[in-house]
mmCIF file of the N, C-alpha and C atoms, coordinates in Angstrom:
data_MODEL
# 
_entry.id   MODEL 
# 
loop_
_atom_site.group_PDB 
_atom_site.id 
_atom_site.type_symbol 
_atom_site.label_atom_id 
_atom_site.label_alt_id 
_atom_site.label_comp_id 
_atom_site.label_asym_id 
_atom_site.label_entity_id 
_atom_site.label_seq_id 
_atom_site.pdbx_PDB_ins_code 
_atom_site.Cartn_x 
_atom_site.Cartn_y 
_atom_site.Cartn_z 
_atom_site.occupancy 
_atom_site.B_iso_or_equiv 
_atom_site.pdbx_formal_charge 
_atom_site.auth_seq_id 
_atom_site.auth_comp_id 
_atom_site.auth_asym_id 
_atom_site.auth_atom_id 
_atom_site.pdbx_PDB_model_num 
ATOM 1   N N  . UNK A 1 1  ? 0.845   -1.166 0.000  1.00 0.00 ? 1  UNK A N  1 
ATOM 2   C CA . UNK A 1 1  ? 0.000   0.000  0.000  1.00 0.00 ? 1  UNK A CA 1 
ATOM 3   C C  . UNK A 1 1  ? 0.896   1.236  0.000  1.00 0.00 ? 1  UNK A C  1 
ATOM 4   N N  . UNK A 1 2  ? 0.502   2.353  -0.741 1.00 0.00 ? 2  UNK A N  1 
ATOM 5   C CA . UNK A 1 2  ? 1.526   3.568  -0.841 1.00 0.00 ? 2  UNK A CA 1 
ATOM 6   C C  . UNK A 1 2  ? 0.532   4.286  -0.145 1.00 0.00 ? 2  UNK A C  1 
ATOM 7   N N  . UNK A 1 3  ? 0.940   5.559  0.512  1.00 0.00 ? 3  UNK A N  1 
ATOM 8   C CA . UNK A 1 3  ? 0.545   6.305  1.595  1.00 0.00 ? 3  UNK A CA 1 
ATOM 9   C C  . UNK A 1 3  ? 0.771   7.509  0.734  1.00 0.00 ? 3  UNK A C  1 
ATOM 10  N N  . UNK A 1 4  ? -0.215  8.791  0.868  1.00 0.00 ? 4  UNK A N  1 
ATOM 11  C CA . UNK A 1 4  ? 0.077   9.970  0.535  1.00 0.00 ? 4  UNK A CA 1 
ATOM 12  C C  . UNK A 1 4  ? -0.402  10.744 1.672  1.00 0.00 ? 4  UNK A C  1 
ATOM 13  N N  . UNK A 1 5  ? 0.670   11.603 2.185  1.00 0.00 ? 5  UNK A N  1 
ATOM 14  C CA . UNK A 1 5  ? 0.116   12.637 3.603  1.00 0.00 ? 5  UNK A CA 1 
ATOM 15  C C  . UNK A 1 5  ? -1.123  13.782 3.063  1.00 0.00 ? 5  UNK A C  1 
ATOM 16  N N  . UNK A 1 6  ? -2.517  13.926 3.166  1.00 0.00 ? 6  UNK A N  1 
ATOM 17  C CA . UNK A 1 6  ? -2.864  15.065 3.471  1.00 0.00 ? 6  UNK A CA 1 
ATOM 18  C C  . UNK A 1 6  ? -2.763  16.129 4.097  1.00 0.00 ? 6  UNK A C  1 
ATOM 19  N N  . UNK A 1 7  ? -2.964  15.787 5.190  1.00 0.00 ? 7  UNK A N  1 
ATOM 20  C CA . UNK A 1 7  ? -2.987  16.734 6.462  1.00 0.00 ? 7  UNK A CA 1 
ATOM 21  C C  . UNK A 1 7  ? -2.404  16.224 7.881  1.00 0.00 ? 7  UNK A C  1 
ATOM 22  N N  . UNK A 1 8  ? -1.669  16.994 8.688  1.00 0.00 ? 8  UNK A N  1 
ATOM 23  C CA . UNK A 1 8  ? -1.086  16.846 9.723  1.00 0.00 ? 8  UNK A CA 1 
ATOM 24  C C  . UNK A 1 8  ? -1.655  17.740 10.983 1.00 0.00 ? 8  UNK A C  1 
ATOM 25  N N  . UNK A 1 9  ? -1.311  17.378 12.222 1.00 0.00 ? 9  UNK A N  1 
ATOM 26  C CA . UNK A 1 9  ? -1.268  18.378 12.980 1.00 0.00 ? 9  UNK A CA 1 
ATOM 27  C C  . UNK A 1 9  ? -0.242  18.926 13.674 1.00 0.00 ? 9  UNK A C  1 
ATOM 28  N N  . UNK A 1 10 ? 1.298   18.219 13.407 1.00 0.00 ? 10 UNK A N  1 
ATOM 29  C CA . UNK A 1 10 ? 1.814   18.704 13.207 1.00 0.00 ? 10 UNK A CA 1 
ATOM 30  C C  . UNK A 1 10 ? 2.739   20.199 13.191 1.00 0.00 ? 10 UNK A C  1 
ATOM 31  N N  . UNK A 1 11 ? 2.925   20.835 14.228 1.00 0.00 ? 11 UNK A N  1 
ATOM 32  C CA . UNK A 1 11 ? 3.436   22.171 14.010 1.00 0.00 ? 11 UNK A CA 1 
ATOM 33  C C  . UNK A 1 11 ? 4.133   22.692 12.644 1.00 0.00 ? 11 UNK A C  1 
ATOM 34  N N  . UNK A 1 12 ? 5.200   21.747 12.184 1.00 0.00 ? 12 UNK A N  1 
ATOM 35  C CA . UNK A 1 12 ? 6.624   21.910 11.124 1.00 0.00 ? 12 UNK A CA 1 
ATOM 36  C C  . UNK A 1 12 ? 6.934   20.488 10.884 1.00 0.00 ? 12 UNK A C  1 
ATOM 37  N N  . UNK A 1 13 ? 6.973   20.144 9.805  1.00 0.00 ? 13 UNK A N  1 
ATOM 38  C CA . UNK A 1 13 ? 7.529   19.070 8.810  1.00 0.00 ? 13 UNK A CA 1 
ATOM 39  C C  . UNK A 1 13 ? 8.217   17.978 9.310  1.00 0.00 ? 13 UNK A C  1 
ATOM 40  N N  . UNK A 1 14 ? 9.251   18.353 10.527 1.00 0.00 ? 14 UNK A N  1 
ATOM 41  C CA . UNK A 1 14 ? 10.276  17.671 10.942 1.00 0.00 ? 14 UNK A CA 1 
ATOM 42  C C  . UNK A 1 14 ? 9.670   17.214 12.298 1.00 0.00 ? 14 UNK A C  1 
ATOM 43  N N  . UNK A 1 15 ? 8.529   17.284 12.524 1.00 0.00 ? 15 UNK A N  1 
ATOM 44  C CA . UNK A 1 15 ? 7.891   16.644 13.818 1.00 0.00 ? 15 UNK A CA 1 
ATOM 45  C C  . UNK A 1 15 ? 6.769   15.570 13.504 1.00 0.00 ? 15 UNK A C  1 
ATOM 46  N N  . UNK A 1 16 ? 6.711   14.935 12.543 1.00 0.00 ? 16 UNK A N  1 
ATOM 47  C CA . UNK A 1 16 ? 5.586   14.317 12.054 1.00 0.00 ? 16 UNK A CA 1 
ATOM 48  C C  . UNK A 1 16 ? 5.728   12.795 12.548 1.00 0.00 ? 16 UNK A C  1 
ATOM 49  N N  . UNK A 1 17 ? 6.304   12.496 14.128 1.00 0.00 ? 17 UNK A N  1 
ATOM 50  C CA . UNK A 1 17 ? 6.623   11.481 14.349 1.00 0.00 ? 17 UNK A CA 1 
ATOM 51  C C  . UNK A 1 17 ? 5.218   10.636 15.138 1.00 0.00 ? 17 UNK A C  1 
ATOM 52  N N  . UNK A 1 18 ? 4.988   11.451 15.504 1.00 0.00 ? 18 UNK A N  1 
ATOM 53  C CA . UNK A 1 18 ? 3.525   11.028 16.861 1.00 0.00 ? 18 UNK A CA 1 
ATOM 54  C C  . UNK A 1 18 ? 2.158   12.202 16.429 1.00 0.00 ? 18 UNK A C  1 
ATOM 55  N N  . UNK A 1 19 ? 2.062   12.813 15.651 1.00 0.00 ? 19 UNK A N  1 
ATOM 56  C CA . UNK A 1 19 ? 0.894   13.428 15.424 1.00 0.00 ? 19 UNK A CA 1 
ATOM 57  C C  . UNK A 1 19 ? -0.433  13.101 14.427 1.00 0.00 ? 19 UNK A C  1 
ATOM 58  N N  . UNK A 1 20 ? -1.655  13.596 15.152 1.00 0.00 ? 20 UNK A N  1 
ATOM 59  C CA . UNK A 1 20 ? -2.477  12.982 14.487 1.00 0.00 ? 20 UNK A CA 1 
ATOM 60  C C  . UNK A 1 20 ? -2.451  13.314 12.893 1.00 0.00 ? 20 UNK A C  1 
ATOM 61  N N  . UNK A 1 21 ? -2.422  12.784 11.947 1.00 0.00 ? 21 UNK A N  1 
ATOM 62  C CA . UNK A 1 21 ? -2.735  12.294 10.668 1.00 0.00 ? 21 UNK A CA 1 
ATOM 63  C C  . UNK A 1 21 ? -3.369  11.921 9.337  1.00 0.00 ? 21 UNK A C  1 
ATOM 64  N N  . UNK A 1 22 ? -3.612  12.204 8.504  1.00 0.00 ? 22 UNK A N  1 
ATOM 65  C CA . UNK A 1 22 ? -5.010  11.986 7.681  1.00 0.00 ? 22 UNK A CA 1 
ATOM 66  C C  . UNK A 1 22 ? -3.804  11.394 5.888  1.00 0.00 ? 22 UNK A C  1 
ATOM 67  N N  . UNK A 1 23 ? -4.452  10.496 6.014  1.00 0.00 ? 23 UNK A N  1 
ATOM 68  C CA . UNK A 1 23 ? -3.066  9.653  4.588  1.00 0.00 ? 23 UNK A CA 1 
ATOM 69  C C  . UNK A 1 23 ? -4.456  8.981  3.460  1.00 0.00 ? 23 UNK A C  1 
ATOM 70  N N  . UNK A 1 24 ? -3.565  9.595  2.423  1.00 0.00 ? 24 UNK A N  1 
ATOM 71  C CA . UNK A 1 24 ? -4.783  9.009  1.286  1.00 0.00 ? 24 UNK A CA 1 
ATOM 72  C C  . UNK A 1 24 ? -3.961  7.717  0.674  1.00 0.00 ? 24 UNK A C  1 
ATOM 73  N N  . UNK A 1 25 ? -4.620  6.480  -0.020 1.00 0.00 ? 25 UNK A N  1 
ATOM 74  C CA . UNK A 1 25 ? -3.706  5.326  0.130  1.00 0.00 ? 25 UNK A CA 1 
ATOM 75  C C  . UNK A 1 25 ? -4.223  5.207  -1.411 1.00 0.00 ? 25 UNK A C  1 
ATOM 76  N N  . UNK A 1 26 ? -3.243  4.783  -2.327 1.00 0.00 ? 26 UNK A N  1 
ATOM 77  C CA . UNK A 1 26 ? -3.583  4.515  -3.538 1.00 0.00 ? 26 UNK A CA 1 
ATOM 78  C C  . UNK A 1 26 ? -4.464  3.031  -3.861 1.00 0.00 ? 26 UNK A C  1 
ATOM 79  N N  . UNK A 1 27 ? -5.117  2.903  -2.986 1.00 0.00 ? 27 UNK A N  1 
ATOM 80  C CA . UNK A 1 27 ? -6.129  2.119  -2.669 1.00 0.00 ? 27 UNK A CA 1 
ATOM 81  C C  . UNK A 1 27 ? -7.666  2.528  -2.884 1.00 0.00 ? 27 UNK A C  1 
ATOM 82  N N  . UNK A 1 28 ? -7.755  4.256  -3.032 1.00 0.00 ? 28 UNK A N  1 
ATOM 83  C CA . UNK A 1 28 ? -9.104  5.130  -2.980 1.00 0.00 ? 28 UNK A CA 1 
ATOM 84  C C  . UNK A 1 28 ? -9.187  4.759  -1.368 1.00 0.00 ? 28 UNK A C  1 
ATOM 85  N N  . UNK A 1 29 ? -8.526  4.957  -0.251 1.00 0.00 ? 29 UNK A N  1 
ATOM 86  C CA . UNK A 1 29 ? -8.750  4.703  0.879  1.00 0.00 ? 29 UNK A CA 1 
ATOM 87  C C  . UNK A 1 29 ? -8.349  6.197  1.539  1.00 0.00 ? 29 UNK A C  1 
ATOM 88  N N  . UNK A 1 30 ? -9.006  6.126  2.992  1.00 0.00 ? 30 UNK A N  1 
ATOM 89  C CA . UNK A 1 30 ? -8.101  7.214  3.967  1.00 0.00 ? 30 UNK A CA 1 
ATOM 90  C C  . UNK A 1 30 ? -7.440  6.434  4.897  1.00 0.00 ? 30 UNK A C  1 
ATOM 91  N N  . UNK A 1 31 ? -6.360  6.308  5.719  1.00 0.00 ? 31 UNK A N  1 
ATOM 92  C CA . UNK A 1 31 ? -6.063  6.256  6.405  1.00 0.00 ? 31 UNK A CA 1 
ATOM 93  C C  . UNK A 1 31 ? -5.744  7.599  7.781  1.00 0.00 ? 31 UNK A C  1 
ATOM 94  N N  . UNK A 1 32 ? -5.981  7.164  8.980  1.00 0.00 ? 32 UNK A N  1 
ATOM 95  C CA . UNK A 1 32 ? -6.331  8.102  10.063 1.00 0.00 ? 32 UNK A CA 1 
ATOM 96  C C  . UNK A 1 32 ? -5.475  7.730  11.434 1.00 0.00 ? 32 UNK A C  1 
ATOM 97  N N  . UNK A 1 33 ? -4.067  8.395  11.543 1.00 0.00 ? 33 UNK A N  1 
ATOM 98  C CA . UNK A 1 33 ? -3.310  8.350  12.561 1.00 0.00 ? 33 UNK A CA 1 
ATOM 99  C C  . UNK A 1 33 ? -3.851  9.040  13.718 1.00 0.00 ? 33 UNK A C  1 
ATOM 100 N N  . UNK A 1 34 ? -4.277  8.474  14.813 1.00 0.00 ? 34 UNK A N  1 
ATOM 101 C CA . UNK A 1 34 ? -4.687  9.127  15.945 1.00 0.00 ? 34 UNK A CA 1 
ATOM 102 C C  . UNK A 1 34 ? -4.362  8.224  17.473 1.00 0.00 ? 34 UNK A C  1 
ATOM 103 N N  . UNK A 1 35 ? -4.889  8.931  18.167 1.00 0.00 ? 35 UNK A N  1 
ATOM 104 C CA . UNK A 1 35 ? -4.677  8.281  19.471 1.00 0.00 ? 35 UNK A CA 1 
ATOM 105 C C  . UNK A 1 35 ? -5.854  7.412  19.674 1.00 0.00 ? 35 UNK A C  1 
ATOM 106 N N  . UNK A 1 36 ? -5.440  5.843  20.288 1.00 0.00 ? 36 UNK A N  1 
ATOM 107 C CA . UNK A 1 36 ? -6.425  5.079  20.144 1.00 0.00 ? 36 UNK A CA 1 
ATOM 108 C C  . UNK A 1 36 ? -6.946  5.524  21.437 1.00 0.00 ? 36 UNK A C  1 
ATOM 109 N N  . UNK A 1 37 ? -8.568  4.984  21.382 1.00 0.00 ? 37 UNK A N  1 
ATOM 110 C CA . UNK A 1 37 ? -9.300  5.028  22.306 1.00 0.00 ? 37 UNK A CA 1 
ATOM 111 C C  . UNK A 1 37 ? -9.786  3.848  22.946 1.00 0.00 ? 37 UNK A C  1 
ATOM 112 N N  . UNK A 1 38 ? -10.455 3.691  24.458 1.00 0.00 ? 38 UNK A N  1 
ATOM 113 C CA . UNK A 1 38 ? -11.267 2.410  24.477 1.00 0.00 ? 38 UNK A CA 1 
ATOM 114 C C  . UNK A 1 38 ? -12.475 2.970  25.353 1.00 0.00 ? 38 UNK A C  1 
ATOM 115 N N  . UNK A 1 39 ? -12.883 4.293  25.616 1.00 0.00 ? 39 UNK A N  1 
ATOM 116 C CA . UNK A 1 39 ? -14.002 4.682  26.258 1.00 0.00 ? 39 UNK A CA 1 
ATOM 117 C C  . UNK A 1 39 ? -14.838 5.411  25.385 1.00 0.00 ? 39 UNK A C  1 
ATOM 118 N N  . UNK A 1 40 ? -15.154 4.451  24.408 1.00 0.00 ? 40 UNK A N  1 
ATOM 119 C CA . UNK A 1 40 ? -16.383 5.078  23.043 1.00 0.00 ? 40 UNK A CA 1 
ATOM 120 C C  . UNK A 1 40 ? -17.137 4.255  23.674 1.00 0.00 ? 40 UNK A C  1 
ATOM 121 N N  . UNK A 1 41 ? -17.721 3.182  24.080 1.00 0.00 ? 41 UNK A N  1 
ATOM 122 C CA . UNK A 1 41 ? -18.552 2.088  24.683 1.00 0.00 ? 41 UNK A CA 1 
ATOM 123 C C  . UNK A 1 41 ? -19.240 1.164  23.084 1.00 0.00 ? 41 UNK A C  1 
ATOM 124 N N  . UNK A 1 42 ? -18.329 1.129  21.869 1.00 0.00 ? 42 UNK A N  1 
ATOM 125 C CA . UNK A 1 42 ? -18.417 0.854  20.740 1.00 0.00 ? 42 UNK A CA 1 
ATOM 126 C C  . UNK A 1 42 ? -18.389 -1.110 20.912 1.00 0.00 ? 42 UNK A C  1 
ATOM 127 N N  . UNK A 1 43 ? -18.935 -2.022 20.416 1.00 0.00 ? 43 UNK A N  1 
ATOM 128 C CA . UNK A 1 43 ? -18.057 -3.353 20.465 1.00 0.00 ? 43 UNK A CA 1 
ATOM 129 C C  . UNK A 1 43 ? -17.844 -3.635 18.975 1.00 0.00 ? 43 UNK A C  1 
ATOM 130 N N  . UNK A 1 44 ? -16.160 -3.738 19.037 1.00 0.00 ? 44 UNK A N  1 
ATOM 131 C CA . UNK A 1 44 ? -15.772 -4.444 17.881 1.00 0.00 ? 44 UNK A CA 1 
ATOM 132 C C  . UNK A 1 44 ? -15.017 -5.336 17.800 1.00 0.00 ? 44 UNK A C  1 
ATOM 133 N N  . UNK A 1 45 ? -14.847 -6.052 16.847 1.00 0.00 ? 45 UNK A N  1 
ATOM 134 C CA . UNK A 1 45 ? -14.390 -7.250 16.592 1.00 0.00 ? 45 UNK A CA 1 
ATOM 135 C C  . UNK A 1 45 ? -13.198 -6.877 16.314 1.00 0.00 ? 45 UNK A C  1 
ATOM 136 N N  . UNK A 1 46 ? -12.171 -8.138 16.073 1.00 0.00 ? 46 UNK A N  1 
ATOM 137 C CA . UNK A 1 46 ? -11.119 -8.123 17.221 1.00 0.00 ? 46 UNK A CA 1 
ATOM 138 C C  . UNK A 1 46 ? -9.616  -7.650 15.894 1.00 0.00 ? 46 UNK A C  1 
ATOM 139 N N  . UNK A 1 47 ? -10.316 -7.832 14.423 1.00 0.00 ? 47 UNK A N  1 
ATOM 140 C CA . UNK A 1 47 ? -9.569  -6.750 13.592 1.00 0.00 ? 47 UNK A CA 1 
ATOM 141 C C  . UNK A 1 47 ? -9.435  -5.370 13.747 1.00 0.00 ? 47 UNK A C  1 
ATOM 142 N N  . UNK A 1 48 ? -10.486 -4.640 14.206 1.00 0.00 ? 48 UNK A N  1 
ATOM 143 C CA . UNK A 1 48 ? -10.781 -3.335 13.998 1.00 0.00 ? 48 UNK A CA 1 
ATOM 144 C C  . UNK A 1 48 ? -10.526 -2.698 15.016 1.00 0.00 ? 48 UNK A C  1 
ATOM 145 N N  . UNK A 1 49 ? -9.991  -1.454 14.833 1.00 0.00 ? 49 UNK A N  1 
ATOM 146 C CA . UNK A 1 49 ? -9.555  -0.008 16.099 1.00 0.00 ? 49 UNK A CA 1 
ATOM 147 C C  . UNK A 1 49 ? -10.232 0.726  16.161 1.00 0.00 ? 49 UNK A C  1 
ATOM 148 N N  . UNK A 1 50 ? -10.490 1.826  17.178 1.00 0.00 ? 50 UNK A N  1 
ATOM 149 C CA . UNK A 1 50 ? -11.038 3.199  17.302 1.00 0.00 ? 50 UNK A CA 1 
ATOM 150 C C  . UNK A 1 50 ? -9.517  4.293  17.146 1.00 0.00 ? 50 UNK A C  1 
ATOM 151 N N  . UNK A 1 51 ? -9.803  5.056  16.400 1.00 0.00 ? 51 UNK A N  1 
ATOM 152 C CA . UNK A 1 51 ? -8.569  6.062  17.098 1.00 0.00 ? 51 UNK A CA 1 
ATOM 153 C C  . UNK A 1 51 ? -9.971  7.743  17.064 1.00 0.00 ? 51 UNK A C  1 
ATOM 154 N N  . UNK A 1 52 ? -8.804  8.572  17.725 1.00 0.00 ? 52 UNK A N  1 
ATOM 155 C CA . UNK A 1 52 ? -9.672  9.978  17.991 1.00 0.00 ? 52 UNK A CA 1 
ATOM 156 C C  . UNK A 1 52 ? -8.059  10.868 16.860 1.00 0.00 ? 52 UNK A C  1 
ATOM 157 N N  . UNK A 1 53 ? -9.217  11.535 16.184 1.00 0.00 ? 53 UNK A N  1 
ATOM 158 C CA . UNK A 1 53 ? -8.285  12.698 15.998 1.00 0.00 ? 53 UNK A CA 1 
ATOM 159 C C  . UNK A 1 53 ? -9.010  14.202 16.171 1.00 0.00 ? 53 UNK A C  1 
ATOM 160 N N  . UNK A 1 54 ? -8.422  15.220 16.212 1.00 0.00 ? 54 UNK A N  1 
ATOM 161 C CA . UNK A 1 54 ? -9.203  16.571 16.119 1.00 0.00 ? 54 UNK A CA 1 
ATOM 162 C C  . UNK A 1 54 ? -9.491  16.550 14.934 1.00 0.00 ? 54 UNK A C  1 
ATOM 163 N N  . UNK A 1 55 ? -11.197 17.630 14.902 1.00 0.00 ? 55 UNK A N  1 
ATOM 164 C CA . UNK A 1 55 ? -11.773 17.732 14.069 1.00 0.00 ? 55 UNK A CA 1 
ATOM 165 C C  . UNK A 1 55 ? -10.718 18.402 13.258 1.00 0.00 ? 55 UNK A C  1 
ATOM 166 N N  . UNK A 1 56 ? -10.291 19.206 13.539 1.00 0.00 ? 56 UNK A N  1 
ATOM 167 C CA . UNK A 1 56 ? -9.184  20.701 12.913 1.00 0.00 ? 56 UNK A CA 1 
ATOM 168 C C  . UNK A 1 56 ? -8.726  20.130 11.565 1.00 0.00 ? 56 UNK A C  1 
ATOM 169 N N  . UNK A 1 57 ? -8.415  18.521 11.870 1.00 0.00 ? 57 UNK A N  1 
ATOM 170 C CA . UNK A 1 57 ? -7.255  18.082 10.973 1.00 0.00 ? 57 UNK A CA 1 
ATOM 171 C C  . UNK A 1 57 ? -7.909  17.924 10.093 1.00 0.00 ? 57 UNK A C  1 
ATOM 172 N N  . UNK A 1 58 ? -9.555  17.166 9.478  1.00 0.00 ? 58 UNK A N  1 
ATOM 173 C CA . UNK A 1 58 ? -10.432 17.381 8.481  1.00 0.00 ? 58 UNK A CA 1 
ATOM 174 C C  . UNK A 1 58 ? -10.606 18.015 7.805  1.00 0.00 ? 58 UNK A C  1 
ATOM 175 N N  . UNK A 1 59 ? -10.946 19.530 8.640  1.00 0.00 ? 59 UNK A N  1 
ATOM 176 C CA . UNK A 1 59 ? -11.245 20.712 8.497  1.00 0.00 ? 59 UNK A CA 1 
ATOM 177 C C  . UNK A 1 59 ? -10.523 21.301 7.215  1.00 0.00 ? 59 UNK A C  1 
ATOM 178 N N  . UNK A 1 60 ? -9.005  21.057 7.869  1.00 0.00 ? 60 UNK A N  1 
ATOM 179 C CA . UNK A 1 60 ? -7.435  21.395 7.176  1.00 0.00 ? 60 UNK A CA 1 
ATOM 180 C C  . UNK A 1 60 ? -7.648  20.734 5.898  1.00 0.00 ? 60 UNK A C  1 
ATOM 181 N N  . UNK A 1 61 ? -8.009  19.131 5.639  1.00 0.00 ? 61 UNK A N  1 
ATOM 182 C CA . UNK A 1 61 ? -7.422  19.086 4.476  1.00 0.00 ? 61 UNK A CA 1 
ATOM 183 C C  . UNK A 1 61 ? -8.794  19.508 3.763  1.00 0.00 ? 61 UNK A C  1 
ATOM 184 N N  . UNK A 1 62 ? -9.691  19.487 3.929  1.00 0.00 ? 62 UNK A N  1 
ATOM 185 C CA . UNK A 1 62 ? -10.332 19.660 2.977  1.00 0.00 ? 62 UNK A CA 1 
ATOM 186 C C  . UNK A 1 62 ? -10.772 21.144 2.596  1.00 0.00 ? 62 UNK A C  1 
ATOM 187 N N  . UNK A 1 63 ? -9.881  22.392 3.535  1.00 0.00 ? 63 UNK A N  1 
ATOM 188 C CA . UNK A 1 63 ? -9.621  23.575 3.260  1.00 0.00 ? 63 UNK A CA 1 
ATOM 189 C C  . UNK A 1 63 ? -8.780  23.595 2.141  1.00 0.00 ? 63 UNK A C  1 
ATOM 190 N N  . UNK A 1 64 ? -7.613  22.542 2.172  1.00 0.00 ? 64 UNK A N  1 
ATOM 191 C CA . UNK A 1 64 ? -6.764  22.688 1.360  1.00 0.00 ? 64 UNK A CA 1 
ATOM 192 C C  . UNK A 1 64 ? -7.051  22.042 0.488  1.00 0.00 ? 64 UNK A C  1 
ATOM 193 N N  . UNK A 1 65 ? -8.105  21.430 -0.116 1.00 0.00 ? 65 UNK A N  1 
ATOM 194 C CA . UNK A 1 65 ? -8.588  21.025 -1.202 1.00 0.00 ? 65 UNK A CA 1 
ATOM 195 C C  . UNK A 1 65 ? -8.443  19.477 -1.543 1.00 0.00 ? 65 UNK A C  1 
ATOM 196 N N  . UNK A 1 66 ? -7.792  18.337 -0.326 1.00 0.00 ? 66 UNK A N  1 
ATOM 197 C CA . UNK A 1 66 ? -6.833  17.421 -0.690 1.00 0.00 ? 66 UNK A CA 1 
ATOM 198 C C  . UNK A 1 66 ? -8.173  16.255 -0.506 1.00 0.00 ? 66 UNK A C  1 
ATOM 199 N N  . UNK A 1 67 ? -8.958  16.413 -0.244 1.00 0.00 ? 67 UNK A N  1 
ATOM 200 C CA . UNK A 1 67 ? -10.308 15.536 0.076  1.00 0.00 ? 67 UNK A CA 1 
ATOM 201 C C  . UNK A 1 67 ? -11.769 16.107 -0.209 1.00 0.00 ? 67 UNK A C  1 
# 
């Protein structure tokens, strides 16, 4: 799978180690780096994650036209 960065949150370029994330995958997919959660009260099966990101980061790419 190839990864393309949309949007970060990120301050500057060179910190993109632990921040939440938004990656378009040449798959027609998104992928969504965030902090996982386990107090959504959601049940899922035992492939699948929750993560949280700020709204902001949405916001961002699709200000910037990338979604």
């Amino acid at each position: 799978m190839k990864l393309r960065m949309l949007a970060t949150e990120c301050p500057n370029a060179c910190d993109k180690k632990d921040c939440p994330t938004l990656y378009a995958t040449d798959r027609g997919t998104l992928l969504v780096r965030g902090d996982r959660t386990d107090d959504h009260g959601l049940t899922l099966p035992a492939h699948e994650d929750v993560v949280e990101i700020p709204l902001s980061l949405i916001k961002k790419a699709i200000a910037d036209g990338l979604i």
